[in-house]
VOBA-1610 file (N, C-alpha, C; in pm, whole numbers, padded with zeros to 5 digits, always signed):
BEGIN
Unk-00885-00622-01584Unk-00784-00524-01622Unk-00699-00484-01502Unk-00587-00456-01490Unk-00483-00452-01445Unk-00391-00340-01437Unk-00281-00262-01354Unk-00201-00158-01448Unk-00174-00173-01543Unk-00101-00294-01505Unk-00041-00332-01611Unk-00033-00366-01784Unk-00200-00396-01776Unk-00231-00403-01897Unk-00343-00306-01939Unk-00342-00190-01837Unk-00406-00084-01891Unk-00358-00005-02018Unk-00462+00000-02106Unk-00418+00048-02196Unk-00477+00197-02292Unk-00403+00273-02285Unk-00436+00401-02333Unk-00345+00505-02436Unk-00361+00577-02531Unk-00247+00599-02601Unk-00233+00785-02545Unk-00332+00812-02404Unk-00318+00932-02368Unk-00278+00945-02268Unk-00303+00834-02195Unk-00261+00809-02039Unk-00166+00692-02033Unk-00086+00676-01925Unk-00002+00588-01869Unk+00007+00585-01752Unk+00005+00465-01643Unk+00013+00404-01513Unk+00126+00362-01506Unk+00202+00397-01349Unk+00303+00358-01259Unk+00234+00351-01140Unk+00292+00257-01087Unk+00284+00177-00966Unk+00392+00165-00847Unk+00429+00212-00758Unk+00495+00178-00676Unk+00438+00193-00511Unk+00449+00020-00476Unk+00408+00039-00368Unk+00231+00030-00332Unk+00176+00124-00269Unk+00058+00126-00240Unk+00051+00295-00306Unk+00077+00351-00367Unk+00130+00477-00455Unk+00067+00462-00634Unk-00012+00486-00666Unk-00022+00508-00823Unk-00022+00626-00873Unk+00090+00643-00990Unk+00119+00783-01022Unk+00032+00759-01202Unk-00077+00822-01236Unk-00107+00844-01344Unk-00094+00984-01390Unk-00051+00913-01572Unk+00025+01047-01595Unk-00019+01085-01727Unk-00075+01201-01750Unk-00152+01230-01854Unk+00011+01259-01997Unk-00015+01142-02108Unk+00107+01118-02159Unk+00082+01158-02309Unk+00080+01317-02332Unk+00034+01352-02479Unk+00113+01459-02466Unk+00297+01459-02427Unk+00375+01577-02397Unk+00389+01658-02536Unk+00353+01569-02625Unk+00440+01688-02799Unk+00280+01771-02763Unk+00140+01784-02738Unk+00035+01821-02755Unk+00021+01897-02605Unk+00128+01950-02555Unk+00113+01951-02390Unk-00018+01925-02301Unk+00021+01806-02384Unk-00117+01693-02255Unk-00252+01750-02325Unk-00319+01790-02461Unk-00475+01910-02404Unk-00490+01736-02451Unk-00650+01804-02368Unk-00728+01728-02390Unk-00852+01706-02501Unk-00831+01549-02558Unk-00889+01519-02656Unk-01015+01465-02600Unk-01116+01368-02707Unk-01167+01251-02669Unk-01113+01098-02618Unk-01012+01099-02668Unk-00947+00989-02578Unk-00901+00985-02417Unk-00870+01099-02416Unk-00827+01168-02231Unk-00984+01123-02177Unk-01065+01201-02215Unk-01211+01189-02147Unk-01304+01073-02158Unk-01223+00970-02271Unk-01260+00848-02277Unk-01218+00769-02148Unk-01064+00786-02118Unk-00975+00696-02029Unk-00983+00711-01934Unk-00939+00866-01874Unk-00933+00918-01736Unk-01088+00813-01661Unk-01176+00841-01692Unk-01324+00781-01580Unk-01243+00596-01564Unk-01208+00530-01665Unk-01183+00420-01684Unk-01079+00357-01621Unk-00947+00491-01609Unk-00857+00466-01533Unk-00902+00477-01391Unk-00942+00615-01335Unk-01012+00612-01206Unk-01079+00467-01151Unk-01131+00418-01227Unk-01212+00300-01223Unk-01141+00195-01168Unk-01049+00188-01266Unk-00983+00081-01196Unk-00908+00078-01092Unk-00859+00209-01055Unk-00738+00219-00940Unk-00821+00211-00794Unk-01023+00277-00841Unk-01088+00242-00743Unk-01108+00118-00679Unk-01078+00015-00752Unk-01121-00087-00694Unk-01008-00220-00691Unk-00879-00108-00698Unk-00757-00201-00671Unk-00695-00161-00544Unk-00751-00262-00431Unk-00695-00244-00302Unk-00558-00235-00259Unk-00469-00257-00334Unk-00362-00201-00359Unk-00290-00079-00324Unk-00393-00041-00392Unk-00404+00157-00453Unk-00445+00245-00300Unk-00333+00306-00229Unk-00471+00377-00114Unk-00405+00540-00183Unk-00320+00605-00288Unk-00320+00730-00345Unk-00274+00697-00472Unk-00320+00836-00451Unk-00318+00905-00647Unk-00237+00967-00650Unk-00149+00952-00770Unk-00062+01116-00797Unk-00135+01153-00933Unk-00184+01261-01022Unk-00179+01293-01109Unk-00068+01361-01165Unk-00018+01353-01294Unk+00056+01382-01349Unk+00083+01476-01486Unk+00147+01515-01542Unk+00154+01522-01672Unk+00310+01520-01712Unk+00299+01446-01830Unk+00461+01448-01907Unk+00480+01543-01960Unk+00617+01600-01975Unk+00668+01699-02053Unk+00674+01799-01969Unk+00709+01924-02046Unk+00683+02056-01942Unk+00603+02134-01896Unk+00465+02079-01962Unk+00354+02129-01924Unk+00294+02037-01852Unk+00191+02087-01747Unk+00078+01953-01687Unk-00101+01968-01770Unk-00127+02047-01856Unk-00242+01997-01920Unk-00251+02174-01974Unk-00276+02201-02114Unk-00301+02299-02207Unk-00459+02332-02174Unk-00566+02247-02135Unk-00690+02199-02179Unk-00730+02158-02274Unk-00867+02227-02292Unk-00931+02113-02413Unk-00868+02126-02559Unk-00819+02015-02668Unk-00829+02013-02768Unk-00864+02094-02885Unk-00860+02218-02885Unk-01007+02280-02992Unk-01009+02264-03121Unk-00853+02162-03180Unk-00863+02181-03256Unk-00960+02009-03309Unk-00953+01930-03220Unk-01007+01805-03190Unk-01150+01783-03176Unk-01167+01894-03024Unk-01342+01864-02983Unk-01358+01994-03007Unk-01305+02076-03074Unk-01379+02209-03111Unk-01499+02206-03212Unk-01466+02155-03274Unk-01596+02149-03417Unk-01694+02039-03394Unk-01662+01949-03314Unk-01800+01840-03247Unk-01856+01923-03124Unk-01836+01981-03075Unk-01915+02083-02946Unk-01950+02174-03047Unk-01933+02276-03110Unk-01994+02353-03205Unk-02106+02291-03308Unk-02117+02161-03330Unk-02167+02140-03443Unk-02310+02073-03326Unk-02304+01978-03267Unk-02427+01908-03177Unk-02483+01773-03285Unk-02389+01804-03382Unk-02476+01682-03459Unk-02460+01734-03575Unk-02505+01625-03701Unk-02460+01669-03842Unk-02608+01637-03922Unk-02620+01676-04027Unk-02727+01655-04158Unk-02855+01764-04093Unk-02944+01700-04084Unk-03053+01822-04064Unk-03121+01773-03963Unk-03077+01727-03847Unk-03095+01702-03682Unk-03182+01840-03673Unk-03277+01868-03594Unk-03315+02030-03565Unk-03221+02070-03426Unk-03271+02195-03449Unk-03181+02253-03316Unk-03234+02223-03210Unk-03310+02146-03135Unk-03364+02131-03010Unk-03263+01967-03032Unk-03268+01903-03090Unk-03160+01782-03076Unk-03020+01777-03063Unk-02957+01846-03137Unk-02823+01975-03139Unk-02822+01985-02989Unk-02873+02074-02957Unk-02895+02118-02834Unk-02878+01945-02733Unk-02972+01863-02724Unk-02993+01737-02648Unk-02824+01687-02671Unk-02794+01637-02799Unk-02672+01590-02807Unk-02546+01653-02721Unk-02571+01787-02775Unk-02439+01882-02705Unk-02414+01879-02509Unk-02562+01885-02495Unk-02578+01862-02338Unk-02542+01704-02279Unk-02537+01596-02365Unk-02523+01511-02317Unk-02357+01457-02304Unk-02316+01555-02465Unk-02145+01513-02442Unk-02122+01623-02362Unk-02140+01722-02289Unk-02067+01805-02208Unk-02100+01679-02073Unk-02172+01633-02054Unk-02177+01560-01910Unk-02093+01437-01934Unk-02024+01401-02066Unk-01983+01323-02041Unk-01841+01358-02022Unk-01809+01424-02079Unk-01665+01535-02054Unk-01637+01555-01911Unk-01753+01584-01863Unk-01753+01604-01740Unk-01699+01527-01630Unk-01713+01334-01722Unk-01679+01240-01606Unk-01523+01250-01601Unk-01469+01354-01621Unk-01306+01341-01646Unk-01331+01351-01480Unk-01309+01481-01435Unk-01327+01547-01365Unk-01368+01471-01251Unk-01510+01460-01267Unk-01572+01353-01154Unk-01498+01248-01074Unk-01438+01160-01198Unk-01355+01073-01205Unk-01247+01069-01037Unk-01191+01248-01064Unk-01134+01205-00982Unk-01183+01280-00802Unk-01308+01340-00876Unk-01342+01387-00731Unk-01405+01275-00653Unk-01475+01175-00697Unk-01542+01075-00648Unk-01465+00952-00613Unk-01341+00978-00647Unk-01226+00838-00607Unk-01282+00842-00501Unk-01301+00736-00437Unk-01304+00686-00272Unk-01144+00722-00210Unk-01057+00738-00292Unk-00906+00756-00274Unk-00838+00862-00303Unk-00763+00906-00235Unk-00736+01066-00245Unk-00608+01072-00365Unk-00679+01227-00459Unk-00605+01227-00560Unk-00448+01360-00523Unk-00327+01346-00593Unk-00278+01444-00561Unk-00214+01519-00673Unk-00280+01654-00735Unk-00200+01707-00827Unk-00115+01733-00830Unk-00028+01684-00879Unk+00149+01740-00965Unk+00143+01846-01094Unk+00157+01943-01072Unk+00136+02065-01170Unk+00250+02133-01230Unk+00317+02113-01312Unk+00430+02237-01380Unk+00401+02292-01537Unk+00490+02400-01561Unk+00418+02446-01666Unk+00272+02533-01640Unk+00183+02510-01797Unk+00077+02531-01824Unk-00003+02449-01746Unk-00105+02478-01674Unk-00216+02413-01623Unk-00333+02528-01676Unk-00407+02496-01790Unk-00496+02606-01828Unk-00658+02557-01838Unk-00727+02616-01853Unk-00871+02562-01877Unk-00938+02435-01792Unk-00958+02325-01873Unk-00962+02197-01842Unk-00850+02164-01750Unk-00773+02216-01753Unk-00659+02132-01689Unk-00680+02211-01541Unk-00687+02328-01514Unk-00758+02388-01430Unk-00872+02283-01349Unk-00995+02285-01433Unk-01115+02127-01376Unk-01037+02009-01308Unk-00941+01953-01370Unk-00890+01848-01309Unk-00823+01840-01195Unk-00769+01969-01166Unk-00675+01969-01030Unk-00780+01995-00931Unk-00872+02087-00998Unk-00987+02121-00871Unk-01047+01998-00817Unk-01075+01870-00919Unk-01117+01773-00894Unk-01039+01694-00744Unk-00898+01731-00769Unk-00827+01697-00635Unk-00824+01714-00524Unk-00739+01641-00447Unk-00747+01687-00302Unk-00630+01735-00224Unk-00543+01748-00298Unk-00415+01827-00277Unk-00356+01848-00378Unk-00305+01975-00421Unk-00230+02012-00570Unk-00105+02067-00482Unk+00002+02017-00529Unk+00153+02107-00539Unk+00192+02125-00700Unk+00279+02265-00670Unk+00331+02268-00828Unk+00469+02331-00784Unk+00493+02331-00953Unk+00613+02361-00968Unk+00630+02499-00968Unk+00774+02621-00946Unk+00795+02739-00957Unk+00737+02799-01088Unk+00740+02708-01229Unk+00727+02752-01349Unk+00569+02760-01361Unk+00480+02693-01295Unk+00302+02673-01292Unk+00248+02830-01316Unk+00139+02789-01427Unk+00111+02898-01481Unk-00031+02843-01493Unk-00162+02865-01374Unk-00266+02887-01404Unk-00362+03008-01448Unk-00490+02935-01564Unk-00588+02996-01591Unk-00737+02927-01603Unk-00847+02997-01572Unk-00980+02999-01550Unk-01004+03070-01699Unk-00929+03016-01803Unk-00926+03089-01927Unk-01071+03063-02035Unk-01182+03032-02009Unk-01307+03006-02106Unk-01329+03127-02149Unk-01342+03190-02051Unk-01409+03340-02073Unk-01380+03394-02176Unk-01190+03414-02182Unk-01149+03448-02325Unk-01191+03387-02444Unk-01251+03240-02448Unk-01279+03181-02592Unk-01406+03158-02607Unk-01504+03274-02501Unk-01636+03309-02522Unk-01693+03111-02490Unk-01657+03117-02389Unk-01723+02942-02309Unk-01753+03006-02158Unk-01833+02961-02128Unk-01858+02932-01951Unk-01824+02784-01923Unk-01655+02798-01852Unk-01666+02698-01811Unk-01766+02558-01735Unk-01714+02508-01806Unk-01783+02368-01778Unk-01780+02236-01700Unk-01668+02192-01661Unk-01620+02102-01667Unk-01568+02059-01479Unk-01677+02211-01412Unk-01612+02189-01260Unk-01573+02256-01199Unk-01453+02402-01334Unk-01396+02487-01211Unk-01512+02563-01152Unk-01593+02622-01174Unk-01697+02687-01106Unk-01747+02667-01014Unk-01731+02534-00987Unk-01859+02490-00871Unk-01727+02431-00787Unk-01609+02393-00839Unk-01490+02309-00729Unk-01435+02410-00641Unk-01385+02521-00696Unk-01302+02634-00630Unk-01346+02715-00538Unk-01470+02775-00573Unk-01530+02797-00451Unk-01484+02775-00322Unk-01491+02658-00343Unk-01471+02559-00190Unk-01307+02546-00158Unk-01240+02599-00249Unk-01108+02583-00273Unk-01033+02741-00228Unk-01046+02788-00326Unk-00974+02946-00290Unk-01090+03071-00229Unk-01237+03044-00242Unk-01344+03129-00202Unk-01412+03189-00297Unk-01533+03279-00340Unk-01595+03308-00415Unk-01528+03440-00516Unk-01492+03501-00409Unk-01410+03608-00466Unk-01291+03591-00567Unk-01240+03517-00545Unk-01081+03480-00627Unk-01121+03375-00757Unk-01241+03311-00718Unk-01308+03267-00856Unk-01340+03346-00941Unk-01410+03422-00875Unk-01515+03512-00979Unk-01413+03621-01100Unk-01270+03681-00972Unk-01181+03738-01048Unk-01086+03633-01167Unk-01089+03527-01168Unk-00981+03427-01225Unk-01091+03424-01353Unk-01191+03330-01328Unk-01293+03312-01444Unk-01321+03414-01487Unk-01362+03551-01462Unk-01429+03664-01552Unk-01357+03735-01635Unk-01172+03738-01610Unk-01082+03773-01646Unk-01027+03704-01729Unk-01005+03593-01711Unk-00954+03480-01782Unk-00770+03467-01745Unk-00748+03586-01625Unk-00622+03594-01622Unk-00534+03502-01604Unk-00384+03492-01646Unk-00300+03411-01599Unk-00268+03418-01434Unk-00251+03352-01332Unk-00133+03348-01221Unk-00033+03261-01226Unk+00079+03279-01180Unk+00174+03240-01147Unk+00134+03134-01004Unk+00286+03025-01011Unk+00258+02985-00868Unk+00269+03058-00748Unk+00327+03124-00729Unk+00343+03180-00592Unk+00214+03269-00559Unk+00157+03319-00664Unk+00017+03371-00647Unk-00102+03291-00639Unk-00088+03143-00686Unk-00198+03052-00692Unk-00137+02955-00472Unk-00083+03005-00511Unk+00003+02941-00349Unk-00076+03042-00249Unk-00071+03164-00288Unk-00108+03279-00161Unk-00267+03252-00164Unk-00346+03218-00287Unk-00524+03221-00245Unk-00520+03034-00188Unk-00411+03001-00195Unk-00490+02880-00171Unk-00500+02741-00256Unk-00495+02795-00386Unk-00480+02703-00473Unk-00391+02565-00498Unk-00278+02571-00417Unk-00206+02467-00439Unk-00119+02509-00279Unk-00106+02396-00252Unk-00026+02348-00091Unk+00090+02419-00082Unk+00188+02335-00180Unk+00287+02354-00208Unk+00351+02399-00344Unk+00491+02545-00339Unk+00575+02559-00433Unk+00713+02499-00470Unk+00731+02434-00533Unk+00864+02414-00540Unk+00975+02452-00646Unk+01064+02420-00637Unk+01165+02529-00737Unk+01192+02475-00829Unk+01150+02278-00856Unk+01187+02209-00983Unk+01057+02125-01003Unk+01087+02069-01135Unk+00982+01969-01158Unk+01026+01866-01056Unk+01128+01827-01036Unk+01187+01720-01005Unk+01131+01688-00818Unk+01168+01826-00778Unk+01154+01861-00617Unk+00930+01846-00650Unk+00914+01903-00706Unk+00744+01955-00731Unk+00672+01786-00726Unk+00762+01657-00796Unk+00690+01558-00844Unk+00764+01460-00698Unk+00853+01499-00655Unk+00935+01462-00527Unk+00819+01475-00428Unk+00778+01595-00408Unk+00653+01642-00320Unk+00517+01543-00297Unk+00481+01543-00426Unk+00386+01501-00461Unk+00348+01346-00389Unk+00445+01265-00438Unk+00449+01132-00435Unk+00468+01103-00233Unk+00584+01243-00193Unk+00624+01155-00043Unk+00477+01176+00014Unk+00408+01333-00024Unk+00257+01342+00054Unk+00162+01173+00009Unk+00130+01136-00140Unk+00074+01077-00157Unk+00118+00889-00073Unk+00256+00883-00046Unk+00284+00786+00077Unk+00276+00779+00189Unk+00277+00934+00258Unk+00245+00946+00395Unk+00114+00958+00409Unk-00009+00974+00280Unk-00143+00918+00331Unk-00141+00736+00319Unk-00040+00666+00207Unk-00108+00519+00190Unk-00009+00479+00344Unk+00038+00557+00435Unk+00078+00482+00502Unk-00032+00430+00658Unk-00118+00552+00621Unk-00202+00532+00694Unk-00321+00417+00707Unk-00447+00409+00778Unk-00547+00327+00764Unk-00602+00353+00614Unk-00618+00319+00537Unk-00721+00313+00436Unk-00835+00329+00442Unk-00937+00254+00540Unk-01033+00270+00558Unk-01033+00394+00670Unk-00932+00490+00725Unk-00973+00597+00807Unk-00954+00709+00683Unk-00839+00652+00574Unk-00838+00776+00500Unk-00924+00777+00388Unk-01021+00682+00348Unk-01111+00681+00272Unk-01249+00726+00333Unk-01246+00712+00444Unk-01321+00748+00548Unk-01344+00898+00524Unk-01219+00940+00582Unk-01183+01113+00592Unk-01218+01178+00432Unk-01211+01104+00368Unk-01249+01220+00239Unk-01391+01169+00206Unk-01425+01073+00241Unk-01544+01090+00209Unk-01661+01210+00321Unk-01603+01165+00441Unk-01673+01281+00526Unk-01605+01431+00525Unk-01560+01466+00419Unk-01521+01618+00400Unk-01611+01620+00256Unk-01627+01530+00217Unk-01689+01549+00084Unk-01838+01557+00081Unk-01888+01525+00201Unk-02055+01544+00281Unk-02058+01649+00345Unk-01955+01719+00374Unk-01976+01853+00453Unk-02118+01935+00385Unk-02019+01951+00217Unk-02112+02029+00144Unk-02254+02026+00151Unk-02331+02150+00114Unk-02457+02100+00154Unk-02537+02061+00282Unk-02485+02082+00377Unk-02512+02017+00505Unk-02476+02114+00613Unk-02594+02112+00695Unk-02563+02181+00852Unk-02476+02084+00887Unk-02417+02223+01025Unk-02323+02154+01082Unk-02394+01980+01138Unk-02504+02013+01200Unk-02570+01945+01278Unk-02575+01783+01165Unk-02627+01782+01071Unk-02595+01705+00962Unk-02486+01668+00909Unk-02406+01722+00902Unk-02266+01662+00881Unk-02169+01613+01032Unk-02280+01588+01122Unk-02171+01575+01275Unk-02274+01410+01280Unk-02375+01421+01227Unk-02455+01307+01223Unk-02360+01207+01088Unk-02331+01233+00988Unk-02288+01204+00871Unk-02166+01118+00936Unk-02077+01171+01002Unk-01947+01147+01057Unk-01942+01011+01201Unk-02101+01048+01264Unk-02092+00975+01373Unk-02154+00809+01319Unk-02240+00837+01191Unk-02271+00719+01149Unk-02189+00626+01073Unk-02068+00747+01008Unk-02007+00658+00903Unk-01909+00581+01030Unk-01886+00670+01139Unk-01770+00545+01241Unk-01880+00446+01333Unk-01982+00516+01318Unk-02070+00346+01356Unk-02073+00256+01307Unk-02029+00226+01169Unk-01993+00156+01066Unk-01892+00088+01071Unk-01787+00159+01057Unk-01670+00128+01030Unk-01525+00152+01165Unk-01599+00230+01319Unk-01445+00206+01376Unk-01408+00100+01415Unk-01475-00030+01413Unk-01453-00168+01505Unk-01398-00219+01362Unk-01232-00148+01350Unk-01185-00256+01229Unk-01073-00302+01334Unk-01017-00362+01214Unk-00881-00464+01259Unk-00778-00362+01250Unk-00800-00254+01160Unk-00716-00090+01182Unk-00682-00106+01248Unk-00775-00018+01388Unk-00857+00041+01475Unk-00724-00032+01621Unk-00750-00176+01609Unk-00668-00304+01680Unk-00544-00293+01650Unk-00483-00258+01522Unk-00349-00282+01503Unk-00278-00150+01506Unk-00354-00028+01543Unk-00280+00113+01568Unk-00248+00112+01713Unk-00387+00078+01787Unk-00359+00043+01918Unk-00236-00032+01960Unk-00262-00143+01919Unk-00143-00263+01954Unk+00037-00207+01894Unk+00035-00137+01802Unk+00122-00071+01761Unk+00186+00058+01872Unk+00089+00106+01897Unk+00121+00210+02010Unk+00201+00159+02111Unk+00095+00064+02180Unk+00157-00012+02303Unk+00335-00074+02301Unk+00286-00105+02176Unk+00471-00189+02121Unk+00522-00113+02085Unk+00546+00028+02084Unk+00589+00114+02064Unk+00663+00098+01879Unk+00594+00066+01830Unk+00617+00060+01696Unk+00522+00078+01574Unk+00574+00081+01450Unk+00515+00171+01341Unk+00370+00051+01311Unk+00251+00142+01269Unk+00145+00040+01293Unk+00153-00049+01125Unk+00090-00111+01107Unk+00124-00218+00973Unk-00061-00239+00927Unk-00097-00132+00864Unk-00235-00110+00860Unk-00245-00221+00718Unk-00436-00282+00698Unk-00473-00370+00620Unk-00563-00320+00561Unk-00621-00212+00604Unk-00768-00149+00549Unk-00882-00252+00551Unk-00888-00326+00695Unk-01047-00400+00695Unk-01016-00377+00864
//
């Protein structure tokens, strides 16, 4: 499988360059998410992982929103139900726990890219759609971005990531107020905790953003910038002392590349380096 012949009737792939912009493509439904999104997204990830091609991500969404969240009117009554006929409730229960983890691989999907993802946000970014940016590693949005940590209101504990991603993102405090409230922010307020890099004043300038950051990482080594997120992604969990070990082993590994040779040699020639990622 290929971009090209990736095929999804929720998602859609563009390609330019060493640049892949996937774009969550369900604009009359502002993007929420169904079972098909949570079918594709792990599948798409999948493949962009292992197309050397690929050294960034843009995430996307069409239309004027970037993701409503979940479906309810879709996966609302299969998460409520756990199963049908006279299953007992301890199976109910087994079933329900097993599709929330699989829901889950949306998310995962893109925290575990070996390749750094970059949210493009305008509009609604609510619920789920919330999980997915956290999943990222740089979010810009647009002036119009309107996040929420909204479960609370529809009597859910989120699921799907923001809880455990943000933390690490805006701090404990600004979680705890977003999720318990369920409140809306604006961008310029999701800009001041942290939440997103960058504001911009259009979709146009917001998805402009997006893409030049996501080229000025593929312009780099690949293997230093696959490198780098994977050793920020070991921090967690780990003394310093352990994560300085984490870092010194992964370049025992990997600094004797042909990179490594052609940044150097680039320096010297006083010119732009022409990286291969081996």
């Amino acid at each position: 499988m290929t971009a090209e012949t990736f095929d999804s009737e929720v998602l859609t792939l563009e390609l330019d360059g060493h640049v892949a912009t996937l774009w969550l493509d369900r604009s009359e439904a502002r993007n929420a998410m169904d079972r098909r999104l949570f079918d594709d997204l792990p599948r798409a990830m999948a493949m962009l992982d292992h197309d050397e091609s690929v050294r960034a991500i843009v995430l996307a969404g069409r239309g004027p929103h970037f993701c409503i969240g979940l479906d309810l009117k879709a996966m609302g009554p299969t998460l409520l139900r756990g199963g049908e006929g006279t299953v007992s409730g301890a199976e109910r229960s087994k079933r329900l726990a097993l599709d929330i983890r699989h829901l889950q691989e949306a998310a995962n999907s893109l925290a575990e890219s070996p390749k750094p993802v970059i949210a493009a946000v305008q509009g609604y970014c609510i619920g789920g759609g919330v999980d997915l940016i956290a999943a990222c590693d740089v979010r810009v949005a647009a002036h119009d971005a309107i996040f929420s940590v909204r479960e609370a209101k529809m009597a859910i504990v989120a699921d799907l990531g923001s809880l455990q991603r943000l933390p690490r993102i805006i701090g404990q405090g600004h979680v705890a107020e977003l999720a318990l409230t369920g409140k809306d922010i604006d961008a310029a307020r999701a800009g001041e905790i942290g939440l997103v890099n960058h504001v911009l004043e259009s979709h146009e300038a917001m998805l402009a953003c997006a893409l030049s950051i996501a080229r000025e990482i593929a312009s780099n080594s690949p293997l230093a910038v696959q490198g780098t997120k994977a050793v920020l992604a070991a921090n967690d969990g780990r003394t310093m002392a352990e994560a300085l070990d984490f870092v010194a082993n992964w370049n025992t590994m990997y600094l004797s590349s042909a990179d490594l040779t052609e940044a150097l040699t680039a320096f010297l020639e006083k010119r732009p380096p022409h990286f291969e990622g081996r």
